[in-house]
N, C-alpha and C positions, 0 to 999 in steps of 0.2 A: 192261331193257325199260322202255318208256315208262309203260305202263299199273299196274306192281310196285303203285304207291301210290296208287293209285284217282284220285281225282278232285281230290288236294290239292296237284297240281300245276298247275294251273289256275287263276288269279287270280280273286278276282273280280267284278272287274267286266268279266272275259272270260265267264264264266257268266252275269251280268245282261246283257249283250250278246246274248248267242245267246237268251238271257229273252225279250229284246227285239222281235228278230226272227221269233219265233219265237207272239209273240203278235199281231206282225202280219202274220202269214200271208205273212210274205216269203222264208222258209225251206224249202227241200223235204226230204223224209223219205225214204229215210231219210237219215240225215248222210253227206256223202262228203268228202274233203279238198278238191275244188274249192268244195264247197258251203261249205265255211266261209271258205275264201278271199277269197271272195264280199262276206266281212263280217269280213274282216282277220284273221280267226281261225286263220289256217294258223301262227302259233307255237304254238298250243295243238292243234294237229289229232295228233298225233299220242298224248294223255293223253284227248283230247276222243273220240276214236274208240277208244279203247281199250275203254272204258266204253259208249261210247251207240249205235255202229254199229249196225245193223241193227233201229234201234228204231224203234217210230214214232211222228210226236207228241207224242200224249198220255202217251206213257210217258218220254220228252223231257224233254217240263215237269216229272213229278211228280218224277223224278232231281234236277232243275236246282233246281227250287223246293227239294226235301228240303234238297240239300247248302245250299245258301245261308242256309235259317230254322237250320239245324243252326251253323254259324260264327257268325252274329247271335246264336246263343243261347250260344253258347260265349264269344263276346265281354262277355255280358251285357245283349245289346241287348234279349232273345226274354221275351217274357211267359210266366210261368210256368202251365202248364194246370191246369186247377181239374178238383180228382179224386171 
């Protein structure tokens, strides 16, 4: 199954893509496979819906954002939080 591995099947700058769109109001909610189509995204609709279908927006973003600061920090990119 497509979805087995969450979200790390998805590149990304296929996630800053839907980021993208998704901050200008050019995306509808919830996600459907035409809708990602839409925004070339139909290689990834099947990993991409596995995770985020039936969500809306705001809970969109906070997924896309998460996973994204979460690789950037894995990479060494992410500032470290002060405790």
């Amino acid at each position: 199954m497509f979805y087995e591995f969450g979200l790390t099947e998805v590149q990304s700058e296929d996630l800053k893509t839907l980021l993208r769109y998704l901050h200008r109001d050019e995306m509808r909610f919830p996600l459907t496979p035409a809708e990602l189509a839409r925004f070339g995204l139909q290689h990834a609709a099947p990993s991409i819906l596995g995770h985020l279908r039936n969500l809306e927006k705001e809970a969109v973003r906070a997924v896309v954002v998460a996973v994204l600061a979460e690789r950037l920090e894995g990479k060494g990119g992410g500032k470290p939080v002060a405790s």
